[in-house]
ROTILUM-491954 format. One record per residue (C-alpha): x, y, z; residue number from 1; residue in three letters. Coordinates in Angstrom, 1 decimal, decimal comma, always signed. Each point is the difference from the previous one (the first is absolute). Layout:
! ROTILUM-491954
       x       y       z    k    r
       X       Y       Z  NUM  ALA
...
***
This chain:
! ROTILUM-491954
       x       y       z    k    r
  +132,5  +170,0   +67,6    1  UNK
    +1,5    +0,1    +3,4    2  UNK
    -0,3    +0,9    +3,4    3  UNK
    +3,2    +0,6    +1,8    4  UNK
    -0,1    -0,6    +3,9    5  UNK
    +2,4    +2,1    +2,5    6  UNK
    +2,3    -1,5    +2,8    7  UNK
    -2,9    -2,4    +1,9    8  UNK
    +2,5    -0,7    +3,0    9  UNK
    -2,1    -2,8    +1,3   10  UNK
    -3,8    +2,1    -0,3   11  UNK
    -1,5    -2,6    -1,5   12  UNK
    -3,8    +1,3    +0,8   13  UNK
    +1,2    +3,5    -1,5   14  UNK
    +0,7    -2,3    -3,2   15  UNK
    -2,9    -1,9    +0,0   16  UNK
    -2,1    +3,1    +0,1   17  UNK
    +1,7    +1,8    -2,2   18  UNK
    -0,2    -2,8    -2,9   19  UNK
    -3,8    +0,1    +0,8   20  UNK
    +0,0    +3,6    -0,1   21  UNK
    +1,9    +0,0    -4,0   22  UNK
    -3,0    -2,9    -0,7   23  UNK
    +2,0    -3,4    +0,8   24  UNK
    -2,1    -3,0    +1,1   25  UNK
    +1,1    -2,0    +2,8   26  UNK
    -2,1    -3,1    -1,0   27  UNK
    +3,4    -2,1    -0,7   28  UNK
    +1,4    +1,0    +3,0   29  UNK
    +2,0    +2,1    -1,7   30  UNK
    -0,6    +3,2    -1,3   31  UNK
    -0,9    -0,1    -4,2   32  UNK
    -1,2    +3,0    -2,0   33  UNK
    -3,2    -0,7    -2,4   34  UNK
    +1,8    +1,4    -2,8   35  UNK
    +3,4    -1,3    +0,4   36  UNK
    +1,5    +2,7    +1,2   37  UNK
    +3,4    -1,2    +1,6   38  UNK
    +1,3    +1,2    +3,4   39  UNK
    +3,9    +1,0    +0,3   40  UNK
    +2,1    +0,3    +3,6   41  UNK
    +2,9    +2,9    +0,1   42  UNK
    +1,4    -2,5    +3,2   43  UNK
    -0,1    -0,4    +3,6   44  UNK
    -2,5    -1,9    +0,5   45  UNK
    +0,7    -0,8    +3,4   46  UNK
    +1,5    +1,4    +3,5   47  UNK
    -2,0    +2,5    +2,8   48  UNK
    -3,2    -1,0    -1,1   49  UNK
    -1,6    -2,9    +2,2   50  UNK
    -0,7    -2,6    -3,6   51  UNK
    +2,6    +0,4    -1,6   52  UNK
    +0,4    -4,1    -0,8   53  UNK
    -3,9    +0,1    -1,4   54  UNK
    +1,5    +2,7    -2,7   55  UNK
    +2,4    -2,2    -0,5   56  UNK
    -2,4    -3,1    -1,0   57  UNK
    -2,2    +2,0    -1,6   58  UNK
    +2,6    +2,1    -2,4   59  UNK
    +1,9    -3,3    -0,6   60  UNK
    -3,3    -1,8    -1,1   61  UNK
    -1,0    +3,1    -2,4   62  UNK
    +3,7    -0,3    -1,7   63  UNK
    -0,3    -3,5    -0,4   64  UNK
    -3,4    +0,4    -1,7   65  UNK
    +1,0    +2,7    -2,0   66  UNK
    -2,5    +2,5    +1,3   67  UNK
    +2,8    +2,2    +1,4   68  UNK
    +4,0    +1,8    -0,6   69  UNK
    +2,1    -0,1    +3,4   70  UNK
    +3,0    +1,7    +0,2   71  UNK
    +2,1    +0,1    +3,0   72  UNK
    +0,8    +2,9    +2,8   73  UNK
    +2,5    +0,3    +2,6   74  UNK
    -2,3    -1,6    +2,2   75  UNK
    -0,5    -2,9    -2,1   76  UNK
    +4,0    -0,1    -0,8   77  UNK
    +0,5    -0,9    +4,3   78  UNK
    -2,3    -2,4    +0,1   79  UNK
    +1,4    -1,8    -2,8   80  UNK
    +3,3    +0,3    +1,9   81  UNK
    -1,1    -1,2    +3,1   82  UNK
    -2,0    -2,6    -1,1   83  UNK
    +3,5    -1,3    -1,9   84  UNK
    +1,3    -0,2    +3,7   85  UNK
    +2,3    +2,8    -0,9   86  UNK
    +0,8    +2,7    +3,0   87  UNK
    -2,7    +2,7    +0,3   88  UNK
    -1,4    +2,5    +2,3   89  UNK
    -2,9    -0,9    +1,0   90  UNK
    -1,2    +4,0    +0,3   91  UNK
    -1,7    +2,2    -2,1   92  UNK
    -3,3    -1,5    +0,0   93  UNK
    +1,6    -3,7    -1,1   94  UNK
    -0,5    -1,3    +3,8   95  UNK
    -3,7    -0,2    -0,5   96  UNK
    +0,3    -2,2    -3,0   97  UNK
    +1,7    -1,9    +1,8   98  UNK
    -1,9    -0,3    +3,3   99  UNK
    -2,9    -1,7    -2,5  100  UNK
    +2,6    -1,9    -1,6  101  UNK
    +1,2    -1,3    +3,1  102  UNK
    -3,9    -0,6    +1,5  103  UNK
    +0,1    -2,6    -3,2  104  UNK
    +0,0    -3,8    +0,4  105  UNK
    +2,9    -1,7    -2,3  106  UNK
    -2,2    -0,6    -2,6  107  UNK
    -1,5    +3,2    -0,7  108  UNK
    +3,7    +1,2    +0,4  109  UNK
    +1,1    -1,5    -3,0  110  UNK
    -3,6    +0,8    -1,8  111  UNK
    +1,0    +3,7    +0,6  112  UNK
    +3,6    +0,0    -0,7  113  UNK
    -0,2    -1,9    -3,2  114  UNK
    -2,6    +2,6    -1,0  115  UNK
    +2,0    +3,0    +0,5  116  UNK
    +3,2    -1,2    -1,2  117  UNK
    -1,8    -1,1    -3,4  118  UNK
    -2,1    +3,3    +0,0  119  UNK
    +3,7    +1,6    +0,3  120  UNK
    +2,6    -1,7    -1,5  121  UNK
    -2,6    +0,6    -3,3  122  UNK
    -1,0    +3,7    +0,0  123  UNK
    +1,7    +2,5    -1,9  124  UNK
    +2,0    +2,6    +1,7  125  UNK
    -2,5    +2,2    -1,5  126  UNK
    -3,0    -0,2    -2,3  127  UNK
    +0,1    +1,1    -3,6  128  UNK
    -3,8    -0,1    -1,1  129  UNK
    -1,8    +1,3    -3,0  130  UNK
    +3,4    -0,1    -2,3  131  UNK
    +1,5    +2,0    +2,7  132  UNK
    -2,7    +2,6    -0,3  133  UNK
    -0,5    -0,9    +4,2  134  UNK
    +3,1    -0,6    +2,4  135  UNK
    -0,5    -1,1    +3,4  136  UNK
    +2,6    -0,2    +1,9  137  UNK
    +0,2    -0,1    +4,2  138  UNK
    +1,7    +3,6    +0,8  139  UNK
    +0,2    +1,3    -3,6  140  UNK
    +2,3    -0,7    -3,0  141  UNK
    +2,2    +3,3    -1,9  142  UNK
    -1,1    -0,4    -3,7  143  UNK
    +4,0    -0,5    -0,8  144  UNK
    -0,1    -3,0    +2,3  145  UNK
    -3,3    -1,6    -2,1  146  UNK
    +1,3    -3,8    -1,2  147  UNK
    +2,9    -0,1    +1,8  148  UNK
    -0,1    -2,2    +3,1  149  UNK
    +3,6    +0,4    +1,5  150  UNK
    +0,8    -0,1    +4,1  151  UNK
    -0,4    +4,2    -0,6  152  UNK
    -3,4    -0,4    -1,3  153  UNK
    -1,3    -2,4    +2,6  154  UNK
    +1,0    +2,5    +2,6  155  UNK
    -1,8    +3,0    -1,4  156  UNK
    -2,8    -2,3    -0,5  157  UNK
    -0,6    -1,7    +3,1  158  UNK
    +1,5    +3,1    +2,5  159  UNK
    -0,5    +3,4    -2,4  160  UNK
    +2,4    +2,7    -1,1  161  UNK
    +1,8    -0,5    +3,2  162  UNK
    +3,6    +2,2    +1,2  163  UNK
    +1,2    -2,4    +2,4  164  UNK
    -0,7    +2,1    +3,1  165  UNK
    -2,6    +0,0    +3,0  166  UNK
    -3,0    +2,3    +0,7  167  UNK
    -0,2    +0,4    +3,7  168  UNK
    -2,3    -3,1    +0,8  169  UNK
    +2,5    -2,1    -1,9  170  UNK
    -1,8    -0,5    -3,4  171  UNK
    +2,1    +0,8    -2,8  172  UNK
    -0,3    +3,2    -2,0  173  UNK
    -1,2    +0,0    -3,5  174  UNK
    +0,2    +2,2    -2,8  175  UNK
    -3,1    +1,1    -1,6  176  UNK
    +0,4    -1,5    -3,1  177  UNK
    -3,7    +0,1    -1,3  178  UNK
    +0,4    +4,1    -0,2  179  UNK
    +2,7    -0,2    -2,9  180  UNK
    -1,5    -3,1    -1,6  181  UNK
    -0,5    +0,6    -3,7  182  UNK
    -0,8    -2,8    -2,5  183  UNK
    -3,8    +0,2    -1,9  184  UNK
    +0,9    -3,8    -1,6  185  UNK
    -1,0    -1,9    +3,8  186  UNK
    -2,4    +1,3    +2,9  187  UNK
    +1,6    -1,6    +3,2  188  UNK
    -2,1    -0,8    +2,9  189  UNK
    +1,7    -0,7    +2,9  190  UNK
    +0,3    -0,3    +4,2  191  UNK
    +1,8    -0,2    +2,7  192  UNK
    +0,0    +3,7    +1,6  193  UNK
    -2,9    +0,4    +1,8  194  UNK
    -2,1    +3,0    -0,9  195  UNK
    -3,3    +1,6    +1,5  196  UNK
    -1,6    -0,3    -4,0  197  UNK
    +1,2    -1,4    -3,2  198  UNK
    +2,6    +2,5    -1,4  199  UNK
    -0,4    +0,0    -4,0  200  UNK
    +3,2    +2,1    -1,1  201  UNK
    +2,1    +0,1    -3,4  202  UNK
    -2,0    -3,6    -1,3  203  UNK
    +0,7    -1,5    +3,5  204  UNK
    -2,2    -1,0    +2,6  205  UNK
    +0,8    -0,8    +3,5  206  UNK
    -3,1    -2,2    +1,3  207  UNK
    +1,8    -1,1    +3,7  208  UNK
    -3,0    +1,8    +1,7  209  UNK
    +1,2    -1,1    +3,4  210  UNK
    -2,8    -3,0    +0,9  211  UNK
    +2,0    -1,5    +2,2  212  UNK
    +0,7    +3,8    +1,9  213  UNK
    -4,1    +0,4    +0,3  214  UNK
    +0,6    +1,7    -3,6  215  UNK
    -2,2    -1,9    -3,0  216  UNK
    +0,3    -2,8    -2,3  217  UNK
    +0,2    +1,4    -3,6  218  UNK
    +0,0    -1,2    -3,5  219  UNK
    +0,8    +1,8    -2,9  220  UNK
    -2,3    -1,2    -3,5  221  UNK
    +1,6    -0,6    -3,3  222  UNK
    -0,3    +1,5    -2,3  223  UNK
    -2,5    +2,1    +1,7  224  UNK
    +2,5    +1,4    +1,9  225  UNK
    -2,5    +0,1    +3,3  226  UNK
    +0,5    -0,2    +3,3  227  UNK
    -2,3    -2,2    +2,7  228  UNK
    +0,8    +0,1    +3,4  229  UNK
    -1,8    -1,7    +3,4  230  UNK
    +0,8    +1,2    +3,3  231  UNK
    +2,1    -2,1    +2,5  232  UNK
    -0,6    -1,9    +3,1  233  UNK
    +3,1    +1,1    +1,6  234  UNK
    +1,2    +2,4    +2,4  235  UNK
    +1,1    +3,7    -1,7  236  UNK
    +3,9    +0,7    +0,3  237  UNK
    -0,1    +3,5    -1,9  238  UNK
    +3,9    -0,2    +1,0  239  UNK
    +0,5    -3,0    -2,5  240  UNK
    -1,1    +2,3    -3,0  241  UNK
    +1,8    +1,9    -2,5  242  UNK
    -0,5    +3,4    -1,5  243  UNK
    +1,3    +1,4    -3,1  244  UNK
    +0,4    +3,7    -1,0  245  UNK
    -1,9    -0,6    -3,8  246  UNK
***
């Protein structure tokens, strides 16, 4: 049994109230279902959102424990970049990660660093759960690419069905590639393009319900196949949404 969490981007009291919400207890300090149900992350954790190192701690911690699946999103693939001291943008949301990583005294600098890297450098490029009855994957996974893991997979993964050109406010253009999905074997649940409500289509579900855009926080049940949502606490940006012609 499983809940799946959407992109958190740092709304860490979104998170917290939505684990209460699905019946998680907080007594541990960390969130832990009464009937062992396990929680599971489609990626970005972090970036835009003002906690994004608490998610962070408190993600890592649930891995370790093994109360929770984490698989990385595109988010979570530049922060592991810059944290490697490789060249990155610091745009896109990644500059408030690291405004709180840079608030940070040298200890808790390496705490942090050494958290994510190991939370990282040991997830899965995407989740095969329930003998591969349930894929999660960041931005979606084509049924023909399910088991491979090559540098062509990873892209579709972490970025979507994406042609290599701009939309006019420079984000790239993706294909829809839930709309031709067809496989019955896997149900994948993924994220990564926000939308106004969970969009179930073709045994996919897109559960990026925008929290971080003053959307919601959602997470799908398994094998319930339900979604719970809370409302955010930050500002709406309708412009940051994405509508599809189903």
């Amino acid at each position: 049994m499983f809940d799946v969490i959407g992109d958190i981007h740092g709304c860490y009291d979104e998170f917290e109230q939505l684990t209460k919400k699905l019946g998680y207890s907080w007594h541990e300090s960390y969130p832990v279902h009464p009937e062992n149900r396990k929680l599971a992350f489609v990626g970005d954790l972090t970036d835009r959102g003002p906690h994004s190192l608490k998610v962070i701690e408190i993600v890592s911690k649930l891995v370790k424990k093994d109360r929770a699946y984490y698989t990385p999103g595109n988010h979570c693939d530049k922060l592991y970049r810059y944290f490697l001291g490789r060249k990155v943008q610091e745009t896109h949301g990644l500059e408030t990660t690291v405004a709180e990583i840079k608030a940070l005294n040298k200890d808790q600098y390496a705490s942090i660093r050494s958290s994510f890297m190991e939370l990282y450098e040991n997830a899965p490029l995407y989740l095969l759960l329930d003998q591969q009855k349930l894929v999660i994957a960041h931005a979606g996974i084509r049924s023909d690419y399910i088991g491979r893991t090559d540098k062509k997979v990873k892209t579709f993964v972490l970025y979507g069905d994406i042609t290599g050109e701009k939309n006019p406010d420079g984000t790239p253009v993706r294909r829809d590639w839930a709309k031709k999905h067809s496989n019955n074997q896997s149900f994948i649940v993924y994220g990564h393009t926000p939308v106004k409500k969970p969009r179930l289509i073709n045994e996919t579900i897109n559960i990026d319900t925008g929290c971080v855009f003053g959307g919601t926080l959602t997470a799908f049940r398994y094998p319930e196949k339900e979604t719970v949502s809370v409302a955010s606490k930050q500002p709406f940006v309708p412009e940051k949404f994405r509508t599809f012609d189903d």
